[in-house]
C-alpha positions in Angstrom: 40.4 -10.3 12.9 37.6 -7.6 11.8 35.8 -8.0 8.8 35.3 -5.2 6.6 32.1 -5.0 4.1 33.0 -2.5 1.0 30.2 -0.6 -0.8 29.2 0.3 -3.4 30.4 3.6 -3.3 33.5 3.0 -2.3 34.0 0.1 -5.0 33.2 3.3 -7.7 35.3 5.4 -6.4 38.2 3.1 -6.1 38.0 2.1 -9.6 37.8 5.4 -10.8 40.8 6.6 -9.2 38.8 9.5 -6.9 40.8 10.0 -3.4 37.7 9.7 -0.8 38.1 8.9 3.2 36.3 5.7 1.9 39.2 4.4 -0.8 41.5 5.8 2.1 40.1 3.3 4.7 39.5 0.7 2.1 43.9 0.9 1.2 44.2 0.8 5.1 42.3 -2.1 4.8 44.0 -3.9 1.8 48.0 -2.8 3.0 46.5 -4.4 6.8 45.6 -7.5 4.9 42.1 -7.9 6.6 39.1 -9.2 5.5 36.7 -8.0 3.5 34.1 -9.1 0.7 30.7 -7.3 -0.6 27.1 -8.8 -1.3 25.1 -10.0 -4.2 23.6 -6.3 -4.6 27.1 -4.4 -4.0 28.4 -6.7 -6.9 25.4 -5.7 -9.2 25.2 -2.0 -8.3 28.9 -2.1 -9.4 29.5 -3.8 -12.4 25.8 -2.7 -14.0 27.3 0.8 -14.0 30.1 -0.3 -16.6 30.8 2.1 -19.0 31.5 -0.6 -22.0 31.0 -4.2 -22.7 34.6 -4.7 -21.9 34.9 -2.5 -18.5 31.6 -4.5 -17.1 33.4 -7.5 -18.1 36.5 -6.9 -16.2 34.1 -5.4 -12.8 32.2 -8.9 -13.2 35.3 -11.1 -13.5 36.9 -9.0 -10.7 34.5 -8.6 -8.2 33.2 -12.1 -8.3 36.5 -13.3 -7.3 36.1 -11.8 -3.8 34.1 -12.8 -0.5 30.6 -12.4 -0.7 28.7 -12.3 2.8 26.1 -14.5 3.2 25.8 -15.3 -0.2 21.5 -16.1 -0.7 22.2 -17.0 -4.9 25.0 -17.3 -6.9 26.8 -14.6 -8.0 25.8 -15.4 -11.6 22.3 -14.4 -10.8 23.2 -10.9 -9.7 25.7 -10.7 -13.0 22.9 -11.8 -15.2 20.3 -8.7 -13.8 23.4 -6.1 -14.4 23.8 -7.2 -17.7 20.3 -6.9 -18.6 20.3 -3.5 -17.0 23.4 -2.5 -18.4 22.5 -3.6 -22.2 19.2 -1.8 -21.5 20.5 1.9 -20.6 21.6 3.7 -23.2 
């Protein structure tokens, strides 16, 4: 079975509701039911760019509940630098 790795782009797209050929592929790839996971640096990108306390919560909790490919740190690391980016923009 192929494994899929999402982006970043796609990850913000999909969670803003925008119909891309990315989200496209990524539904073919969730209604297929193969695998598919991000990195460290996909799950950062993605949940620093929360638009409220509450939506990066949800992003964090979320995307650190799927596959990460060849995880180097813990996921918590990567959470800790998008918070201190995201409580730093304005």
């Amino acid at each position: 079975m192929n494994r899929y790795l999402v982006d970043t782009s796609v990850w913000i797209d999909f969670f803003r509701q925008r119909k891309t050929s990315g989200v496209d592929e990524f539904y073919r790839i969730l209604d297929c039911g193969a695998h598919y996971g991000i990195t460290e640096l996909i799950y950062q990108e993605v949940i620093q760019g929360g638009l409220s306390e509450k939506d990066f919560t949800r992003l964090a909790d979320y995307l650190g509940m799927q596959t990460f490919f060849q995880p180097k740190y813990h996921p918590e690391t990567y959470r800790q630098a998008a918070q201190n980016l995201f409580r730093l923009s304005p």
